[in-house]
N, C-alpha and C positions, 0 to 999 in steps of 0.2 A: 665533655662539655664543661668547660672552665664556667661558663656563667650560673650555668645551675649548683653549683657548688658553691659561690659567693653571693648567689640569691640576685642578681642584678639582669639584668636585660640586657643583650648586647646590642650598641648602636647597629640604625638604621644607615644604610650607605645615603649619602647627604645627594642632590640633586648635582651636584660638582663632581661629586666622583662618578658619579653613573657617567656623564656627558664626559669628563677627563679619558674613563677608561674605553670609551664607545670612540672616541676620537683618535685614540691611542689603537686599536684596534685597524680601525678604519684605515689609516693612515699605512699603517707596517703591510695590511694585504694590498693596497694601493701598490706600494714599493717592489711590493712582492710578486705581484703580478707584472710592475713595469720590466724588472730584473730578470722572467721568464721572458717574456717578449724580446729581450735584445740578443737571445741566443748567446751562443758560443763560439761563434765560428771567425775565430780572430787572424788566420792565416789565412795564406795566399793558395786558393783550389787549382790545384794544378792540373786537375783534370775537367776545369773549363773549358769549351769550346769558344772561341773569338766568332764564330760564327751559326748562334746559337738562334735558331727561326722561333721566334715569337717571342723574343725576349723585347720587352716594351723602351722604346730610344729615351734614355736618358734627357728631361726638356727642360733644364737649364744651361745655360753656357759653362758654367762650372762643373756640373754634372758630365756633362758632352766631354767634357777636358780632362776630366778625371777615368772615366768608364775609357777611353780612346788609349789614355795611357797606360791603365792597370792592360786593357785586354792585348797590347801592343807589346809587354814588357818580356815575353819568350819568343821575340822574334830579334833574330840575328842579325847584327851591323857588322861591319868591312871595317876594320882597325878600330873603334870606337861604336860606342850608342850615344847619340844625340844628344842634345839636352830636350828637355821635356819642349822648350819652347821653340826650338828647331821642328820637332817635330807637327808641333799644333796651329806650323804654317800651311800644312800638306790641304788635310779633310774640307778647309772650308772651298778654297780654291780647286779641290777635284769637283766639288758638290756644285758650285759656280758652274763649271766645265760641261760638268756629266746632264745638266738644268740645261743649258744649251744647244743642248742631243750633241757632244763629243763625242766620240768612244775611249776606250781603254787605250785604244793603242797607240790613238789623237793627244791623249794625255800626257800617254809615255815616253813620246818619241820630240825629236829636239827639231823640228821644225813644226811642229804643233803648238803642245802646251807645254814642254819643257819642264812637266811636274812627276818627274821620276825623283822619289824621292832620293835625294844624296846631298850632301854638303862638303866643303872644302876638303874635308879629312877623315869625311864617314860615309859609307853606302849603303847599299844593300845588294844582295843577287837576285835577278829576274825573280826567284819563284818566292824570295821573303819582301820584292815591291808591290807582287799584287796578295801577299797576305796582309800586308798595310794597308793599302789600300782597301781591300776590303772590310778591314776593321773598323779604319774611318766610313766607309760607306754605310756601313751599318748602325756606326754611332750619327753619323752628322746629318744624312739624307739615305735613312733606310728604304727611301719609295725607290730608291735605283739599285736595291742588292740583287732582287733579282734578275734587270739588264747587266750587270757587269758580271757577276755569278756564268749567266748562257755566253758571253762574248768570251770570258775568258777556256769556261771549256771549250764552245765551238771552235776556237784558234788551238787548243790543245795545248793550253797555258797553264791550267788547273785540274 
């Protein structure tokens, strides 16, 4: 003990350093806690399902746009994949369609709705249009996954 030796009193911590270090405290567990909360998980789960029941619909447009693309992004196109904005014509026009009472196959078929998805230089095969399809259904108007879900097995499509 240095002060007892020099005979002096060691200052009292002032009313500013209490409040400096109490702030300073405060502050770093704040960070510290936000920096727990944001996880780790910075790659792409490959062992997601696209069609995962109870997961809550993404409810902004941005959101809807983002969640449709990521869950869409391991399913195979015919000489190319799309561009994202190619693709983000399909969801709302099936969900139009399917609100209507369409069916899937009304949808599919080119005297119907003529919204199989494909474009000038990129397609898809029957069994990766209705896993699009169902991707979008579940992002954009999840109240019809379960009517397109029965229509496509009962046909023995899925």
């Amino acid at each position: 003990m240095v002060w007892a030796a020099t005979g002096t009193i060691p200052p009292t911590p002032s009313k500013g350093d209490f409040m400096r270090h109490t702030v300073i405290a405060a502050l770093t567990a704040a960070l510290l806690i936000a920096l727990a909360a944001c996880g780790s998980n910075s790659g792409h789960d490959d062992s997601k399902s696209a069609f995962t029941a109870g997961t809550p619909s993404p409810s902004t447009s941005a959101e809807r746009e983002g969640q449709y693309i990521y869950d869409s992004e391991d399913i195979a196109f015919t000489q190319r994949r799309p561009a994202n904005e190619e693709l983000l014509a399909f969801p709302p026009k099936w969900c139009a369609a399917l609100d209507q009472g369409h069916s899937v196959k009304w949808l599919f078929s080119f005297g119907g709705g003529s919204l199989y998805p494909a474009g000038a230089d990129w397609g898809a095969v029957k069994d990766n249009a209705y896993r699009l399809l169902l991707v979008g259904v579940r992002v954009y108007c999840p109240e019809h996954t379960d009517a397109v879900m029965q229509e496509l097995r009962a046909s023995g499509e899925y």
